[in-house]
GUDREN-646647 format. One record per residue (C-alpha): z, y, x; residue in one letter. Coordinates in steps of 0.1 Angstrom, whole numbers, plus 2048, in hexadecimal, padded with zeros to 3 digits. Each point is the difference from the previous one (the first is absolute). Last residue first. Layout:
% residues N
ZYXa ...
***
This chain:
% residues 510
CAA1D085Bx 8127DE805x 8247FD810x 8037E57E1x 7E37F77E8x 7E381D7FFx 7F47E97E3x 81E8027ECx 7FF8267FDx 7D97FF7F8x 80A7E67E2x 81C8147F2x 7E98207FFx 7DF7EA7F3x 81A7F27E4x 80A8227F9x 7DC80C7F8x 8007E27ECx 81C8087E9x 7F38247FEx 7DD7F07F3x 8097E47E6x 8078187E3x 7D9811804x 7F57DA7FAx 8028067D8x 7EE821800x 7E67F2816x 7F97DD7EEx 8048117E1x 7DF812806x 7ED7E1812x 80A7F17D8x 7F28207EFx 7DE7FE813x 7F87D97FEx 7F58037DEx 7EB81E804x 7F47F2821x 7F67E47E9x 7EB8147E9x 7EE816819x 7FC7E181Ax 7EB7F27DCx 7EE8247FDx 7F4803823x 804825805x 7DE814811x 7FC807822x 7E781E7FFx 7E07FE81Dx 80581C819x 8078257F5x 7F082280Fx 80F8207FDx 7ED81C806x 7EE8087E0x 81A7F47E7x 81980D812x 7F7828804x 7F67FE7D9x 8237F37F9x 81081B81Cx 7F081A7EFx 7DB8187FEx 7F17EE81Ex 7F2816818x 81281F7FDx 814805820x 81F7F17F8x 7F07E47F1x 7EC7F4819x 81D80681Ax 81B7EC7EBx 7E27E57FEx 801801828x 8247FD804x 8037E27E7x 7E57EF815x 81080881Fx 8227F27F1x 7E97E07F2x 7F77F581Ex 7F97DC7F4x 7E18047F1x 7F17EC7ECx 81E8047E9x 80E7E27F0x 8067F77DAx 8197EE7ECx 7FD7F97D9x 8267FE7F1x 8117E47EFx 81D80881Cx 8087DB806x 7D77F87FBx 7F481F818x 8197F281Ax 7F57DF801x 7DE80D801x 807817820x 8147E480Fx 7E67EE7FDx 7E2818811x 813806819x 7F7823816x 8118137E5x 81F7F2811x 7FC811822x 7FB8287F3x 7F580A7DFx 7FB7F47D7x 7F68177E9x 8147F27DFx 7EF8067DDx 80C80E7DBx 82480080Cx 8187F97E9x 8088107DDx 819815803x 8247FD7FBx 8097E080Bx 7E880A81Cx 81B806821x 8137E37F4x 7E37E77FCx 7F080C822x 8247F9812x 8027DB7F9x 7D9800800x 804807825x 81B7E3807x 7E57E77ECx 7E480B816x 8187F781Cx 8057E27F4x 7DE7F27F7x 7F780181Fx 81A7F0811x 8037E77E0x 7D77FA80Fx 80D7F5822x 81A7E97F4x 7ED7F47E7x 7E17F481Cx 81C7F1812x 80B7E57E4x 8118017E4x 8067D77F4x 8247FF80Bx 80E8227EBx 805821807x 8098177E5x 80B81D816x 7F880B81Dx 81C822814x 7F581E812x 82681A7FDx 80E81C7F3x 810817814x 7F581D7F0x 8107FB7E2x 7F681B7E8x 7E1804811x 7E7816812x 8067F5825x 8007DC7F8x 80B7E0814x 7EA7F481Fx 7F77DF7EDx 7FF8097DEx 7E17ED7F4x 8107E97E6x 7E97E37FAx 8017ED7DEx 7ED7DE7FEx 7F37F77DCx 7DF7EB80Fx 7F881B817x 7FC8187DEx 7DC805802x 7F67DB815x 8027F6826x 7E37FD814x 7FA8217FBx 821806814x 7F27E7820x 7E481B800x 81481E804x 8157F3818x 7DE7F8814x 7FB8217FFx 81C80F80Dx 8017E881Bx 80F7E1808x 8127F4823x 81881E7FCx 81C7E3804x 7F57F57DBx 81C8007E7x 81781C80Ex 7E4818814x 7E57FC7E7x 8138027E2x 81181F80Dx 7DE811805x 8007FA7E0x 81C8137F4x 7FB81D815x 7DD8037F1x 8158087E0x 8218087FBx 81581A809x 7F880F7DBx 7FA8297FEx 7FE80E7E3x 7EA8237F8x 7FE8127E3x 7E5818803x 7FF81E7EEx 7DD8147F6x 7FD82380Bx 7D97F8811x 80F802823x 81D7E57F5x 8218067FAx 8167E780Dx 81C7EF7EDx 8137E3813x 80F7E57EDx 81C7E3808x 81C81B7F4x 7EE8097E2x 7F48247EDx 7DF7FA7F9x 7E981C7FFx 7E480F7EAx 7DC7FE7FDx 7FD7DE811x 7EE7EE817x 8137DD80Bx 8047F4825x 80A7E280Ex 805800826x 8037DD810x 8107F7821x 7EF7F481Cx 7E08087F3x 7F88007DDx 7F88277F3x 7FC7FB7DAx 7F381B7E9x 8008097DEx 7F38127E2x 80D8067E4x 80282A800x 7DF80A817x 7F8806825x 7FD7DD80Cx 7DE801815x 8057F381Dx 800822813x 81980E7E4x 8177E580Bx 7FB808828x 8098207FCx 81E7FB7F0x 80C7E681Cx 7F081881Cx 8168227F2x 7EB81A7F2x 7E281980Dx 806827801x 7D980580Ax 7ED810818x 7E38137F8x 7E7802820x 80882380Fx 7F57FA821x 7E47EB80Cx 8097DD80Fx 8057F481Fx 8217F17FAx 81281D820x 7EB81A7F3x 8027FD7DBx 82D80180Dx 7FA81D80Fx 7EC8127E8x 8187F87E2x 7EF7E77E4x 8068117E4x 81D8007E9x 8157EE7E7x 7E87F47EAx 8127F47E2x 7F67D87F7x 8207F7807x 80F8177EDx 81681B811x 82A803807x 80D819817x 80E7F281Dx 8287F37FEx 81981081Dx 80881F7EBx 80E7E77E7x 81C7F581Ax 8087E0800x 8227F67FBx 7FD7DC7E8x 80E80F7E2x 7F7823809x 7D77F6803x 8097ED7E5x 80C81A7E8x 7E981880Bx 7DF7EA7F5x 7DC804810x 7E68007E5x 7F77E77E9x 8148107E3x 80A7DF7F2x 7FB7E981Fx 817814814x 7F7807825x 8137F481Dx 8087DE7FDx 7E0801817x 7EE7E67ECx 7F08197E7x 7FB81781Ax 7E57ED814x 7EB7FC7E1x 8088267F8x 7EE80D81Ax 81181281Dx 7F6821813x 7F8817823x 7E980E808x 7EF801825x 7DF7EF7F5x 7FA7DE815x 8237FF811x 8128097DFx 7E97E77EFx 80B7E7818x 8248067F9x 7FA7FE7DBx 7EF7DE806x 8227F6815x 81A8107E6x 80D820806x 821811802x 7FF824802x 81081E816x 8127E781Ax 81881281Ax 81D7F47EFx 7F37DD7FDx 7FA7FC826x 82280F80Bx 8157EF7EAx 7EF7DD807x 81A7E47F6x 80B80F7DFx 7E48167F8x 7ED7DE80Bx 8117ED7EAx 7FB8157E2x 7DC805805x 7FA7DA801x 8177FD7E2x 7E581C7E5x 7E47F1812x 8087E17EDx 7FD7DB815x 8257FA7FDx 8018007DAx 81180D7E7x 7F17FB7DEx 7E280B7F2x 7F58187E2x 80F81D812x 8178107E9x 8057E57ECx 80C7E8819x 814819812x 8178037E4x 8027D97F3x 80E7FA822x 81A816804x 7F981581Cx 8217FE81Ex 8007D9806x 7DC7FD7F9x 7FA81D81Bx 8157EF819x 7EF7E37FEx 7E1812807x 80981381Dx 80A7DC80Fx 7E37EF7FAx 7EA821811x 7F77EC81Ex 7EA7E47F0x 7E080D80Ax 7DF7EF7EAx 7F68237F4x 7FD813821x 81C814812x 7F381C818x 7F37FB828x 800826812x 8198167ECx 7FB8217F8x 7DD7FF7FCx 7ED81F801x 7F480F7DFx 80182280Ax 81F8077E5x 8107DF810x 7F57DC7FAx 8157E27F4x 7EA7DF7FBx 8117EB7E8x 7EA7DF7FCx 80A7FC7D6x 7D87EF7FAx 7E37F1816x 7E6818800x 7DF8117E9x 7EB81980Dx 7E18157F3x 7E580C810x 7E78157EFx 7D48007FCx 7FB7F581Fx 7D5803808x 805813819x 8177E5818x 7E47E47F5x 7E9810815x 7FF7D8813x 8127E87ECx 8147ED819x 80C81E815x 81180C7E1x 8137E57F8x 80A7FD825x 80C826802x 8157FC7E2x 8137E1810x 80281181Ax 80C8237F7x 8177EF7E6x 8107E7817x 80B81E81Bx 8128107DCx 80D7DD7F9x 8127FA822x 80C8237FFx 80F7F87E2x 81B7EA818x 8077DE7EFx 8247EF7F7x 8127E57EDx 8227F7803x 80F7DF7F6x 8087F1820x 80181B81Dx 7E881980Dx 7E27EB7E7x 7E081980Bx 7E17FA7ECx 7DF7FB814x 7DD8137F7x 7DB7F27FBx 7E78137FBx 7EA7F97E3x 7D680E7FAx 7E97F87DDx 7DF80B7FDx 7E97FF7DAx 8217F37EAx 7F07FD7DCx 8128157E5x 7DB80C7EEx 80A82380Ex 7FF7F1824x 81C7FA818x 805808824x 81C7F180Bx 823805814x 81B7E480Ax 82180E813x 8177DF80Dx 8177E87F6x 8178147EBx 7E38107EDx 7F5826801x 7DE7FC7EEx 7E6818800x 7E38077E6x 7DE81480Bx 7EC8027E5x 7D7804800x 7E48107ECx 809824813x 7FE81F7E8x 
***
């Protein structure tokens, strides 16, 4: 039995493989680099050729940097960016070339028919989520309708990991990560559902069986050991979606615990044993069986980077934005900042809008900067507080991506939540996640918990400051009224912007 784990990571920007160790530390670590094709506005495509010819490079330089590393694999195990529909016949060749990816906007229209047809209460709890253009469940209805030939010649419909493990072991399957956010499986029986595979005309004979993530779904097949340079027959495993994946690799695996993902945008994410059922949720079930309720807020690095552009020309940067807002004191001096600048997908308004409030001659710049701040965390803890009205909240927050990088915003956020937050030491966290699946698939760690204590390593805690505690408390049901009170100002504006671009084209303008 080899000593070391071989984890893959099918991302959007490019196929990333490691060697990790059983203590969780990454020992050689390899990334190609691969493009997405945009046909026309909204679309979003890549070829899975692209990540097969990735895999066999990016495995090959792992293995050339550790030298005998290749016998001393103990598994491989993949994880991949989540709802790519790759459509393969019964050989497992593609029948189309370039396939949908998460981000493409295509399937609006199969969608909106869908909510006219399906009430909305139905779909909702079938498949814990609601309609949405990213679902595998669209992306094969559109191309049924615009591919014919392609999707009746398909035997399965894989997701990018699972297409790579069909490449790597000739079988074929799905985990139930992946499923969960198909609007394709129902959440009660966790297994693929009839009723929406006829609500939304898929046909079931299309779906894979479904395994565990930590299943092994084969050996490695001779010809694809020969083409990674590895011996044949290396376990390889059934793996899980990369946002899954990447949660278990940072170590939030149990009911209460929670996870923010501040980059552009900010995902929130609560561990639960059960579901919610909401319109501005997402339930995904995690490789361990837990739930996690996801919410996704537009704002959050966008918001500053806003700052920069409209207050500053892009003349300051990140960091010095961060410094002007400690300047400024926990509440910036009773100034409210709105973050919705680009709207909201997940919202009952969705054109809602950025907006301060509370100003006042003596605030100065450095309030301005920290209300930024401060708003965002405020527009998360607008969805936290609904999402743990039942529960107690979250016993600690792992923190990820851009905004875990500021150590303010971190401890403004730990205050307005009144939760500790931690960081990861290492920021791969889907290879991590892959590699603890592995150690406990094969024996080496008797459960995920025992998995995550020994393999996931934490930087210093951010604990609460209990006086920003007391007055976010304060400020907390104010920012709330502020959003349900402005919500009535929204269509009047979004008229205001029509009447204003008809004015400015002026006469025999376009």
């Amino acid at each position: 039995m080899g000593d070391l784990y071989l984890a893959v990571d099918v991302g959007t920007g490019g196929l990333r493989a490691a060697l990790v160790d059983r203590t969780g530390r990454i020992l050689a670590y390899a990334h190609q680099e691969h493009e997405q094709i945009v046909p026309q506005f909204g679309w979003s495509e890549q070829r899975p050729m692209e990540w097969w010819k990735g895999t066999i490079a990016s495995i090959r330089k792992v293995l050339e940097k550790i030298p005998g590393s290749a016998e001393r694999v103990s598994a491989i195990c993949a994880c991949g960016q989540m709802h790519g529909t790759v459509l393969v016949d019964a050989q497992g060749k593609l029948t189309l070339d370039a396939v949908p990816l998460w981000n493409d906007k295509r399937t609006v229209a199969q969608v909106d028919a869908f909510k006219k047809r399906v009430p909305h209460e139905k779909s909702l709890s079938l498949a814990a989520n609601i309609p949405a253009p990213a679902w595998p469940a669209f992306k094969l209805r559109w191309i049924k309708e615009n591919h014919p030939d392609a999707f009746n010649r398909a035997h399965h419909v894989l997701m990018p990991k699972d297409w790579i493990n069909f490449k790597l072991t000739g079988a074929f399957a799905q985990d139930y990560t992946e499923a969960s956010l198909s609007f394709l499986m129902d959440w009660k029986t966790r297994e693929w559902s009839d009723e929406l595979c006829d609500l939304t005309g898929v046909p079931r004979s299309l779906l894979p069986p479904l395994r565990e993530s930590y299943d092994v779904l084969g050996g490695l097949s001779r010809e694809a050991a020969q083409q990674l340079n590895l011996p044949e027959g290396i376990p390889v495993l059934v793996g899980a979606g990369d946002y899954p994946m990447a949660l278990l690799g940072s170590g939030v695996i149990a009911s209460g615990m929670g996870s923010d993902v501040t980059g552009t945008s900010s995902i929130i994410t609560v561990l639960r044993d059960d579901i919610i059922l909401d319109d501005e949720a997402a339930n995904v079930l995690m490789p361990n069986g837990k739930w996690g309720v996801m919410t996704l807020v537009d704002a959050g690095g966008d918001a500053i980077r806003w700052a920069r552009r409209a207050l500053h020309e892009n003349k300051l940067s990140y960091d010095d934005v961060e410094l002007s807002a400690s300047q400024s004191r926990a509440g910036s001096n009773s100034l409210f900042f709105l973050p919705y600048l680009s709207g909201e997908r997940v919202a009952q308004k969705p054109n809602s809008r950025a907006q301060y409030f509370g100003l006042k001659a003596e605030h100065t710049m450095h309030d301005l900067h920290r209300a930024v701040l401060e708003g965002v965390a405020f527009s998360v803890r607008l969805k936290l507080d609904k999402f743990t009205a039942d529960k107690a909240k979250p016993d600690r927050i792992v923190a990820a991506s851009g905004g875990a990088k500021s150590d303010l915003w971190l401890k403004i956020k730990a205050s307005m939540y009144n939760v500790p937050y931690v960081m990861t030491e290492e920021v791969e966290c889907g290879i991590i996640g892959s590699a603890m699946t592995m150690a406990y698939a094969l024996g080496h760690y008797a459960d995920f918990d025992d998995a995550a204590k020994a393999m996931v390593h934490y930087a210093e805690e951010i604990s609460p400051d209990p006086q920003w505690v007391e007055l976010y408390d304060k400020m907390m049901p104010i920012y709330a009224r502020l959003y349900e009170h402005s919500k009535s100002f929204y269509d009047d504006l979004d008229q205001l912007d029509i009447t204003n671009k008809t004015q400015a084209k002026g006469p025999g303008k376009s």
